[in-house]
MIKOLLUM-461305 format. One record per residue (C-alpha): residue number from 1; y, x, z. Coordinates in nm, 2 decimals, decimal comma. Layout:
BEGIN
+-----+--------+--------+--------+
:   n :     py :     px :     pz :
+-----+--------+--------+--------+
: NUM :      Y :      X :      Z :
...
+-----+--------+--------+--------+
END
This chain:
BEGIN
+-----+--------+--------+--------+
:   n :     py :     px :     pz :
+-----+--------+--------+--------+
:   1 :   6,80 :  -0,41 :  -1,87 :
:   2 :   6,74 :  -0,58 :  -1,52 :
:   3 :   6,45 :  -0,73 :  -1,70 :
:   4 :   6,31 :  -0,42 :  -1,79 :
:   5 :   6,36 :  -0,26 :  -1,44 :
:   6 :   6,21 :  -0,55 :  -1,25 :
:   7 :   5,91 :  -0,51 :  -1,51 :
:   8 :   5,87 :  -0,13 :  -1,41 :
:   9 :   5,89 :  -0,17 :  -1,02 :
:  10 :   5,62 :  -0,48 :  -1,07 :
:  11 :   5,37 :  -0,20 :  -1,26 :
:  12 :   5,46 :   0,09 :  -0,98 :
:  13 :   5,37 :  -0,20 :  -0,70 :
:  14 :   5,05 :  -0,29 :  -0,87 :
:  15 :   4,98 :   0,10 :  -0,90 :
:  16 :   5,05 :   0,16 :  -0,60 :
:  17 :   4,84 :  -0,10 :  -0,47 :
:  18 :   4,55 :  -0,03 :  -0,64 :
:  19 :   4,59 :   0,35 :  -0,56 :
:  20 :   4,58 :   0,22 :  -0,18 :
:  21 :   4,29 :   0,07 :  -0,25 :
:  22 :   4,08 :   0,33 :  -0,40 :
:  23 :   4,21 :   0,60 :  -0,08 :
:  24 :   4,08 :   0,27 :   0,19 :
:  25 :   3,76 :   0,20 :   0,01 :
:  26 :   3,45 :   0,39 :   0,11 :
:  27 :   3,39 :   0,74 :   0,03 :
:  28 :   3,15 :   0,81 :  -0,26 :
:  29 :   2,76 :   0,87 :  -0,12 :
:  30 :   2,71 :   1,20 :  -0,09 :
:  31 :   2,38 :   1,35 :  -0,35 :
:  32 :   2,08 :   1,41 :  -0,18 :
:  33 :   1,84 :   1,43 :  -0,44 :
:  34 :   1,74 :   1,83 :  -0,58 :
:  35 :   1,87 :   1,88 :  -0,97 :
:  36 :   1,47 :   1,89 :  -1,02 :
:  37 :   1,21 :   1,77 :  -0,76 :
:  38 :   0,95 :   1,98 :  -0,64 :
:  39 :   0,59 :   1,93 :  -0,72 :
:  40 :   0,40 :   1,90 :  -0,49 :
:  41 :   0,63 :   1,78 :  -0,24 :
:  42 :   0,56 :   1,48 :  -0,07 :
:  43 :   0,57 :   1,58 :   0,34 :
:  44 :   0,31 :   1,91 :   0,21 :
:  45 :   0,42 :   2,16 :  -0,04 :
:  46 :   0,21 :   2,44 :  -0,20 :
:  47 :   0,25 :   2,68 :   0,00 :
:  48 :   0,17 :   2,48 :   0,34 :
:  49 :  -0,13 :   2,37 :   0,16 :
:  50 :  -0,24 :   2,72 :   0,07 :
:  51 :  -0,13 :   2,85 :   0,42 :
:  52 :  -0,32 :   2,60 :   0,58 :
:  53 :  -0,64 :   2,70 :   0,31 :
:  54 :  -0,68 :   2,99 :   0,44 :
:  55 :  -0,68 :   2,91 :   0,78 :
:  56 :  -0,98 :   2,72 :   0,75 :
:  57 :  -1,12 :   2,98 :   0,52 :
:  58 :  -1,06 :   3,21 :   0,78 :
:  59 :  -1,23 :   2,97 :   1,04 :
:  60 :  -0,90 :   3,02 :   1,22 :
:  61 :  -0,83 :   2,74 :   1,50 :
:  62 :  -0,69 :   2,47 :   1,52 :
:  63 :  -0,75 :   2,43 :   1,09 :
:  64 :  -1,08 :   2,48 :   1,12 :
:  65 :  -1,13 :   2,20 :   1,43 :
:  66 :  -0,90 :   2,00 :   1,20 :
:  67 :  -1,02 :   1,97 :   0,86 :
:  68 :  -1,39 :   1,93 :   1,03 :
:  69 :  -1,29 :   1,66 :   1,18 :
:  70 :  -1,11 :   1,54 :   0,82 :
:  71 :  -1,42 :   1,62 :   0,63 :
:  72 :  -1,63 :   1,42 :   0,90 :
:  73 :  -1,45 :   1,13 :   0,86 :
:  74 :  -1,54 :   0,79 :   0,66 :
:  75 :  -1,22 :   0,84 :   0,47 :
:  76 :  -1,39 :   1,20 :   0,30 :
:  77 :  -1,68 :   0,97 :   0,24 :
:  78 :  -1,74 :   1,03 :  -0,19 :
:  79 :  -1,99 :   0,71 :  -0,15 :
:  80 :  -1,63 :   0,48 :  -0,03 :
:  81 :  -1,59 :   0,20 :  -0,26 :
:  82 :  -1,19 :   0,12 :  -0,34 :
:  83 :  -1,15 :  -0,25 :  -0,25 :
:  84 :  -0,81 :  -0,32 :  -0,39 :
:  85 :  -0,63 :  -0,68 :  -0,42 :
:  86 :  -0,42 :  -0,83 :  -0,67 :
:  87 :  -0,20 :  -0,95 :  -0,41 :
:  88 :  -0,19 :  -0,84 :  -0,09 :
:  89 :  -0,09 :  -1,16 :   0,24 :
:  90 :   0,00 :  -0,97 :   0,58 :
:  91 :   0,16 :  -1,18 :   0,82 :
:  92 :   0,33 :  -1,09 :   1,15 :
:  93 :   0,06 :  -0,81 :   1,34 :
:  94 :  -0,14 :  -0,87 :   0,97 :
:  95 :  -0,24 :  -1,21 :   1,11 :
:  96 :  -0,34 :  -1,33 :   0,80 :
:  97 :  -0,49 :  -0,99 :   0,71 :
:  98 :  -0,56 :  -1,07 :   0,33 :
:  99 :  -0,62 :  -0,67 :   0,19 :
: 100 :  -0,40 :  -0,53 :   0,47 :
: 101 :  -0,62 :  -0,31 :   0,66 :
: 102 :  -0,83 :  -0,23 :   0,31 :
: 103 :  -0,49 :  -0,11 :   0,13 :
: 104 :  -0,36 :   0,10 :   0,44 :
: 105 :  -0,75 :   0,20 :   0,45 :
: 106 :  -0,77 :   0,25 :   0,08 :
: 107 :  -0,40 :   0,49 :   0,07 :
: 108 :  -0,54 :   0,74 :   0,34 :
: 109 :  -0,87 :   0,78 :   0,17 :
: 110 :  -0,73 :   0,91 :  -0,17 :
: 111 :  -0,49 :   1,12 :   0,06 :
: 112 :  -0,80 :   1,26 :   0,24 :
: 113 :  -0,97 :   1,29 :  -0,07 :
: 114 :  -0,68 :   1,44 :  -0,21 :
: 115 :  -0,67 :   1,74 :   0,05 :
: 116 :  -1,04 :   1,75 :   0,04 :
: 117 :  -1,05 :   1,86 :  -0,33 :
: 118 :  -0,72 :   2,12 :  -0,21 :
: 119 :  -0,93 :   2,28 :   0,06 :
: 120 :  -1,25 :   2,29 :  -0,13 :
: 121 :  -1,23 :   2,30 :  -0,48 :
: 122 :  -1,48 :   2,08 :  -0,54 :
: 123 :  -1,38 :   1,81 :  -0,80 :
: 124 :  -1,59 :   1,59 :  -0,68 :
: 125 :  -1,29 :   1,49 :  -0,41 :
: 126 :  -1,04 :   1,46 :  -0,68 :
: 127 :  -1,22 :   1,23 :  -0,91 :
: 128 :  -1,27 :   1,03 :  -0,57 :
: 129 :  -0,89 :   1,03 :  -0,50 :
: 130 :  -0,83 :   0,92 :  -0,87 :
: 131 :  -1,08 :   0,64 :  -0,86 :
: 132 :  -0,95 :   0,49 :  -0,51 :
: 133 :  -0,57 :   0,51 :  -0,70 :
: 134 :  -0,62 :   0,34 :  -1,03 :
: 135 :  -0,85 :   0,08 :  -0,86 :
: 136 :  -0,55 :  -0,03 :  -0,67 :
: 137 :  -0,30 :   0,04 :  -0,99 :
: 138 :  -0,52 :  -0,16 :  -1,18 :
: 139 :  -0,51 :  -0,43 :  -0,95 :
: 140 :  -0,25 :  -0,49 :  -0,72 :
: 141 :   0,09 :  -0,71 :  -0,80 :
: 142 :   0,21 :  -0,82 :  -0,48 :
: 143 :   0,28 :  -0,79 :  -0,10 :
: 144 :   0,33 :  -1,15 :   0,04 :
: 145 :   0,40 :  -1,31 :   0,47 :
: 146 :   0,63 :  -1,16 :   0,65 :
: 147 :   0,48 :  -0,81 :   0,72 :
: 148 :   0,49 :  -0,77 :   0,31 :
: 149 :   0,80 :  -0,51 :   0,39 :
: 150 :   0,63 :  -0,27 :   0,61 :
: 151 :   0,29 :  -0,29 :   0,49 :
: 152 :   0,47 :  -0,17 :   0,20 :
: 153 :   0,60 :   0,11 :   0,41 :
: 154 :   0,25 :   0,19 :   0,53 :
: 155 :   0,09 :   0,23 :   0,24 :
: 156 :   0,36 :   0,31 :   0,03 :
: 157 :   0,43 :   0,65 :   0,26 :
: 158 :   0,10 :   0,74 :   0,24 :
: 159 :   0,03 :   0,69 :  -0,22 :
: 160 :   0,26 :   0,95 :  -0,28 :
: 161 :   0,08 :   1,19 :  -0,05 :
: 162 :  -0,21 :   1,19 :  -0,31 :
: 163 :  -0,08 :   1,15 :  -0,61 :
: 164 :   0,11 :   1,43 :  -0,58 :
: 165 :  -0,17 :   1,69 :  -0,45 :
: 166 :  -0,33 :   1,53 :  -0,76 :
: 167 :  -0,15 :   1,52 :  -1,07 :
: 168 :   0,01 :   1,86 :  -0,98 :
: 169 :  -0,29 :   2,07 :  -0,85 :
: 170 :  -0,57 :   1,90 :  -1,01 :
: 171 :  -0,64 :   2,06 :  -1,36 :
: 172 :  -0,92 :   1,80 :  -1,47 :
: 173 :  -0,66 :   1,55 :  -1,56 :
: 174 :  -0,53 :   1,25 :  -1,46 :
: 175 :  -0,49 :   0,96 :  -1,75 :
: 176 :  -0,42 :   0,68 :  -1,53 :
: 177 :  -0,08 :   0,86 :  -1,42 :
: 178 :   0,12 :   0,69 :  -1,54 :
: 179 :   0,01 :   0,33 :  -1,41 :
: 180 :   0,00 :   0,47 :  -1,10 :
: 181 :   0,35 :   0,54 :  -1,12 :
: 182 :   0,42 :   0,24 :  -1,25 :
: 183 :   0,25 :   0,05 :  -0,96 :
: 184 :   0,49 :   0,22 :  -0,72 :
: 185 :   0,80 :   0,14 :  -0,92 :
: 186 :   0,73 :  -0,25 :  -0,92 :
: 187 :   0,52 :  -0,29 :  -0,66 :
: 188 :   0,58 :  -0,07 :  -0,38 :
: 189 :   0,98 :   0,08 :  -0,42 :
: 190 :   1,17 :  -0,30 :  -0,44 :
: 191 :   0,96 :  -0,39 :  -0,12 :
: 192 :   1,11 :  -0,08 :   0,05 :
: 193 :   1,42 :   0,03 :  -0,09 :
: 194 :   1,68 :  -0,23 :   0,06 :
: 195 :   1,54 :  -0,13 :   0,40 :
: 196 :   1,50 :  -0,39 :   0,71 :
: 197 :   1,81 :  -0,38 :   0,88 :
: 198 :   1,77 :  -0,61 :   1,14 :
: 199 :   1,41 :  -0,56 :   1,25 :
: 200 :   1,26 :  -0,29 :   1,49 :
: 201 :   1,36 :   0,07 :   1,37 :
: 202 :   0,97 :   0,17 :   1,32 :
: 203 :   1,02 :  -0,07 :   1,04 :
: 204 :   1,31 :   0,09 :   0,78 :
: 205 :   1,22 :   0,42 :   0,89 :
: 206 :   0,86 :   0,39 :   0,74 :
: 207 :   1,01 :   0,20 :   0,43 :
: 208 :   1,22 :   0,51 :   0,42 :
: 209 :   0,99 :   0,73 :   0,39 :
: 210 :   0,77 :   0,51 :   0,17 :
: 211 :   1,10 :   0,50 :  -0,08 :
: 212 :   1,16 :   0,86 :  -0,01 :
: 213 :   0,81 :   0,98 :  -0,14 :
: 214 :   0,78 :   0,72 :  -0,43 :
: 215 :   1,12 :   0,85 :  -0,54 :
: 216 :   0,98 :   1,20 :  -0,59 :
: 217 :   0,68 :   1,12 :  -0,74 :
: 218 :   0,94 :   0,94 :  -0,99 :
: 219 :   1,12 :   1,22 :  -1,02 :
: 220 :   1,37 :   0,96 :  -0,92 :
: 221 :   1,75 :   1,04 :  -0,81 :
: 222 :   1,87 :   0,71 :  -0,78 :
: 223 :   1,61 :   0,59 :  -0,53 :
: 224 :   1,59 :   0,96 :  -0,39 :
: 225 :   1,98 :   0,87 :  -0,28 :
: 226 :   1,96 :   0,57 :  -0,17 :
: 227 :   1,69 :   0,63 :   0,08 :
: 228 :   1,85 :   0,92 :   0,20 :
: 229 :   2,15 :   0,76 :   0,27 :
: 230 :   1,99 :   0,44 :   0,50 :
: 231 :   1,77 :   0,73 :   0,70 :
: 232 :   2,08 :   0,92 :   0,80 :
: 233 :   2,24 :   0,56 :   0,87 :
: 234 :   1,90 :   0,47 :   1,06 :
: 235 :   1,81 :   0,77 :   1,24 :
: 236 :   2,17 :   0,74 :   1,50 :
: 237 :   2,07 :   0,40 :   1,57 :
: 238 :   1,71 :   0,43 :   1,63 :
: 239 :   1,75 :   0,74 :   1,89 :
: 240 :   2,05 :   0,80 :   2,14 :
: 241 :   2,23 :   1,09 :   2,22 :
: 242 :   2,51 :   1,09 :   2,49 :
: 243 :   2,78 :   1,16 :   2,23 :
: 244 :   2,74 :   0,82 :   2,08 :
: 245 :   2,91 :   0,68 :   2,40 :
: 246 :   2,84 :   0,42 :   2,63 :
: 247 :   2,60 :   0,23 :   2,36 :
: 248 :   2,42 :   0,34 :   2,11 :
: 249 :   2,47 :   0,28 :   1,75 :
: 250 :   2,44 :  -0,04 :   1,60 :
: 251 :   2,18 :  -0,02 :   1,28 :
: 252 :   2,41 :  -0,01 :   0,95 :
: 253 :   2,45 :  -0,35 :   0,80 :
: 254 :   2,34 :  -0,54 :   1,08 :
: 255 :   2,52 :  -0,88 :   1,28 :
: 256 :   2,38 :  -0,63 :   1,59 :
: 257 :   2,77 :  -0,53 :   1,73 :
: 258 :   2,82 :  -0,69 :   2,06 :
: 259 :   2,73 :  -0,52 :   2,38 :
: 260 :   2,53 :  -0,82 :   2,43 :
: 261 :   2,33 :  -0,79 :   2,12 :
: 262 :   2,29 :  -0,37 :   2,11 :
: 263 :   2,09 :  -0,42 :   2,47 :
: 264 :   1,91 :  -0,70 :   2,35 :
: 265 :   1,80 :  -0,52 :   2,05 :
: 266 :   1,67 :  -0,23 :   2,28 :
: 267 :   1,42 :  -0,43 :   2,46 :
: 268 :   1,67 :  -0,48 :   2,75 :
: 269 :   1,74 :  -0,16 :   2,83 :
: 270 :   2,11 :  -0,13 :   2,95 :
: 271 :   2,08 :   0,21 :   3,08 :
: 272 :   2,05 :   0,54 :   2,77 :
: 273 :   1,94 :   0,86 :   2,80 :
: 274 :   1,93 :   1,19 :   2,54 :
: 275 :   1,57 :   1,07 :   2,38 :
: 276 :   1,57 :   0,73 :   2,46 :
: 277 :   1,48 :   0,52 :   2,12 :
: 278 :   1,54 :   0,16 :   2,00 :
: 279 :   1,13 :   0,07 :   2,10 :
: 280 :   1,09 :   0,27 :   2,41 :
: 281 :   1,10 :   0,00 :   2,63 :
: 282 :   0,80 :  -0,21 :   2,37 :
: 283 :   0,58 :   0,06 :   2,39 :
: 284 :   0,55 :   0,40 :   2,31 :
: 285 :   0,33 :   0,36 :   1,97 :
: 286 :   0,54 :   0,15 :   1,77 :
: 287 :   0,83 :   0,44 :   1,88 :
: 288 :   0,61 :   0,72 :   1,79 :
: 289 :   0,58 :   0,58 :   1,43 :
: 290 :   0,98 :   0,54 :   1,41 :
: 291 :   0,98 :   0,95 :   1,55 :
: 292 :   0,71 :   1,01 :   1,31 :
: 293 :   0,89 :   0,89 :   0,96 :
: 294 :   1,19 :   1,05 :   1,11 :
: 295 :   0,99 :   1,40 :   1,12 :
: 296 :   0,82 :   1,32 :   0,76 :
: 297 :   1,13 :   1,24 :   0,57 :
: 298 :   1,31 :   1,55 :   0,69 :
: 299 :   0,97 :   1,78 :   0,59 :
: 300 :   1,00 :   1,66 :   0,26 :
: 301 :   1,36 :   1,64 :   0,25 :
: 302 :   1,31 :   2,05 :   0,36 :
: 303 :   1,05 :   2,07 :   0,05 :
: 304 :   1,31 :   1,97 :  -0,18 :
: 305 :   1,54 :   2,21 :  -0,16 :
: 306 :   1,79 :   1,91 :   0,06 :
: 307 :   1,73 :   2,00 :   0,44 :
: 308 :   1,80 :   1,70 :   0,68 :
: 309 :   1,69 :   1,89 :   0,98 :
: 310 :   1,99 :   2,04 :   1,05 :
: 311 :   2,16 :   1,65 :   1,02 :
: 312 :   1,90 :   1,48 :   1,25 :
: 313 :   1,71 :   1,79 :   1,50 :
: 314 :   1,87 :   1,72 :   1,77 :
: 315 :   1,79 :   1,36 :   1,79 :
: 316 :   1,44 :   1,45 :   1,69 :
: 317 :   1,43 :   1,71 :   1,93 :
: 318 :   1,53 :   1,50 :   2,24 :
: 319 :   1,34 :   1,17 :   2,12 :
: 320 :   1,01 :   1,42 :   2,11 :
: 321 :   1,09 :   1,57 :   2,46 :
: 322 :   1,17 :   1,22 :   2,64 :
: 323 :   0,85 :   1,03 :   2,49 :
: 324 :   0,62 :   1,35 :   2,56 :
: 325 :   0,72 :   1,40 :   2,95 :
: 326 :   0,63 :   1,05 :   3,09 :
: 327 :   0,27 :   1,08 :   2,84 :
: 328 :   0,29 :   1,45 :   3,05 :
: 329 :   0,28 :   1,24 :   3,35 :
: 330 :   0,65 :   1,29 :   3,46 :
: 331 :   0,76 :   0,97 :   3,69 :
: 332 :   0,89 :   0,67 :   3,53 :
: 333 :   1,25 :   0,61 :   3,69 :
: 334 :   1,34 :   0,31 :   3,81 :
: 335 :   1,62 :   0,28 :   3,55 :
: 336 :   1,43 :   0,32 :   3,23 :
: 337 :   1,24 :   0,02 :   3,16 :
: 338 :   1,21 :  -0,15 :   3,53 :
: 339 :   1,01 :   0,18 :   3,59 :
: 340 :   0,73 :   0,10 :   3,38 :
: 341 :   0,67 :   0,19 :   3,00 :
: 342 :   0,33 :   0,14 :   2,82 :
: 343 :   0,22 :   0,48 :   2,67 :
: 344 :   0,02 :   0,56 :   2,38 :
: 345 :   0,29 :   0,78 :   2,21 :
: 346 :  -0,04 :   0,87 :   1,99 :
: 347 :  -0,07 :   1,17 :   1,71 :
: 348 :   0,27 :   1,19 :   1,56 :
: 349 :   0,39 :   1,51 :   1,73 :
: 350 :   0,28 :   1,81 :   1,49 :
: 351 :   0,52 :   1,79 :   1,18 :
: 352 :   0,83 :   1,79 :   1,41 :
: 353 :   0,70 :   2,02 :   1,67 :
: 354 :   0,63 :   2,26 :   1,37 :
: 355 :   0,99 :   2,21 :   1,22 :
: 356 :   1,21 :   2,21 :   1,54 :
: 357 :   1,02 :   2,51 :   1,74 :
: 358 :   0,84 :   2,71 :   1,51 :
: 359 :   1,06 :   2,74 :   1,26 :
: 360 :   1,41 :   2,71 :   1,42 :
: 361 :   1,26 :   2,85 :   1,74 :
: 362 :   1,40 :   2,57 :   1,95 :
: 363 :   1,22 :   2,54 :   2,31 :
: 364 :   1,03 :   2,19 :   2,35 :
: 365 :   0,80 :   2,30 :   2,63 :
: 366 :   0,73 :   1,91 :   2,69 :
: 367 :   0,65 :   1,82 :   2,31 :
: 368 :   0,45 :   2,19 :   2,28 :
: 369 :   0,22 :   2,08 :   2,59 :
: 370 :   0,16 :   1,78 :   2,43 :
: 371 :   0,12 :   1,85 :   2,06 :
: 372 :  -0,16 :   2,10 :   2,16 :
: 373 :  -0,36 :   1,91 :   2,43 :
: 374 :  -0,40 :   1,65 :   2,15 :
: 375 :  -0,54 :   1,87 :   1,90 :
: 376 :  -0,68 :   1,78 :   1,61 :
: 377 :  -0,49 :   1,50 :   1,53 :
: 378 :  -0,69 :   1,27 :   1,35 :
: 379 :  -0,55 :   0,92 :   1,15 :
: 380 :  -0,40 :   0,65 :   1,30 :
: 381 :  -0,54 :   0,43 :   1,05 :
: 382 :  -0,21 :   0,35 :   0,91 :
: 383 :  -0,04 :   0,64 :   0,74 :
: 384 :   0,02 :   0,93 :   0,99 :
: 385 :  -0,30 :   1,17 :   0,89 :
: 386 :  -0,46 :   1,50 :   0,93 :
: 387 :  -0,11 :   1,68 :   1,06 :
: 388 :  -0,26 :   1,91 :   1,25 :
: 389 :  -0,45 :   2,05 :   0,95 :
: 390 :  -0,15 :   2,05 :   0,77 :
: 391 :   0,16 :   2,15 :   1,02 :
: 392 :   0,04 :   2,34 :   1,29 :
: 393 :   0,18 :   2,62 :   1,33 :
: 394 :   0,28 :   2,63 :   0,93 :
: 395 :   0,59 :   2,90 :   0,85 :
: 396 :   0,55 :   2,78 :   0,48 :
+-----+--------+--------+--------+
END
């Protein structure tokens, strides 16, 4: 009998213990993805496309100003020959540049191409788009050197842009599909999907957005997921707000804990405003990309049915209106930076802009002066393109 009740308590211990277990462990990652994705839905949906159509149609400004300057560009060109690589060797600032510049090149051309055959009709612009995408899914098996990662990010934000205006608006048909897809799968989404914990936010938060789109053109959930959960672990330690305390957040899975080590990682700067991001004190363009995947992964995020605004506006928000008032011409203070930043915040204003204040009507008068002194926004040549044509002023 004592047997028997010293076997019993031994089982209600190990129960117990394991119960405590399971209620310590982490909570279970929340779903992001939709039941279904939306097609197309890749930063532009439908109806932003067909709102934006008709502006131009209309001869309305700033569309019109816009897609002229698209259409004037090399990358609407229907004589540009693909130049795709098997494998592609970018090394730190793509020194080597082995196919770098060609593949980031290469993405925003069938993305161009891609809108041009939206706006116009003219097949001629989607065949283009298809040829430029099976050239490099015919091709390409690699990223190599240290930038492999965010190359990746580069060019994988910008595939999924295309292929979606493609295979779900153009009616011609599309047989190399499913290679394409493929190419992102094992090519592109294991470059991107683990994220770059350690490195300059601009990094993870373009790989974000690179594993983001890939996962809808995948009509994956998985991936969809797990993107979703390192952007709303990324987005807190990239831009501060004064309710993280004294310091901001450290990035998710990172060594980066100590005091020390957090002021290190931003540049040096021991002092933190609302706004202030992660790269401010490097320069202002390698932050405005960071700001800039933040604002795409939430559009698309919106398109599917899964808002993140509402999770990360107010960082967007204050990171927009810091950045825009010194390229405004407000005084650098002597805190921020040892009073000097290098500017150059560049064209990556209009998609959130668009989101935060004309659709939730929030007032950004610093962001609004200098989304539309900068209009049309062009390409940077590395995946932020043609947002003006698309996101101005879009309800849709």
């Amino acid at each position: 009998m004592a047997r028997t009740r010293t076997a019993l308590l031994s089982v209600l211990a190990l129960l117990a213990g394991l119960l405590s277990l399971q209620l310590s462990g982490p909570a279970p990652r929340a779903t992001a993805a939709p039941a279904a994705f939306t097609h197309p839905g890749v930063l532009v949906s439908r109806a932003q496309l067909d709102y934006a159509r008709s502006k131009v149609q209309a001869d309305q400004q700033p569309w019109k100003a816009a897609y002229d300057d698209m259409m004037g560009s090399s990358y609407a060109s229907l004589s540009r020959t693909p130049r795709p690589r098997a494998v592609v060797e970018c090394g730190s600032s793509s020194n080597p540049n082995h196919g770098c510049t060609e593949e980031r090149q290469d993405a925003i051309a069938a993305y161009t191409d891609a809108l041009a055959w939206y706006f116009t009709r003219d097949s001629k612009y989607a065949k283009k788009s298809i040829e430029i995408m099976d050239a490099w899914s015919s091709t390409i098996t690699d990223h190599t050197n240290s930038n492999a990662p965010l190359q990746s990010g580069w060019s994988g934000a910008t595939w999924p842009r295309a292929a979606e205006i493609i295979k779900y608006t153009y009616d011609g048909g599309w047989p190399g599909a499913g290679r394409f897809a493929t190419m992102l799968r094992n090519v592109y989404l294991p470059e991107v999907i683990n994220g770059a914990a350690t490195k300059n936010g601009n990094w993870e938060l373009v790989m974000t957005e690179a594993a983001i789109g890939i996962a809808v053109f995948l009509d994956d959930r998985s991936a969809y997921d797990k993107a979703v959960s390192t952007y709303l672990d990324r987005v807190p330690a990239y831009v501060y707000l004064t309710g993280d305390g004294d310091l901001p957040k450290p990035p998710a899975d990172s060594s980066i804990d100590t005091e020390a080590e957090i002021i290190k990682y931003w540049q040096g700067q021991s002092t933190f405003a609302d706004g202030l991001a992660q790269e401010t004190c490097r320069d202002f363009g390698h932050t405005g990309w960071g700001i800039a995947s933040i604002a795409d992964i939430a559009e698309t995020s919106r398109i599917q049915g899964q808002d993140l605004y509402p999770k990360i506006q107010d960082r967007l928000r204050y990171a927009l209106g810091f950045h825009t008032a010194y390229e405004n011409g407000t005084t650098v203070p002597s805190w921020l930076c040892g009073g000097t930043v290098k500017k150059g915040l560049d064209q990556v204003t209009e998609v959130g802009f668009n989101a935060l204040h004309n659709r939730l009507g929030i007032s950004m008068s610093n962001t609004q002066k200098y989304t539309e002194a900068h209009r049309p926004s062009g390409t940077d040549n590395y995946f932020n393109a043609w947002t003006t044509l698309t996101h101005a002023d879009n309800p849709s």
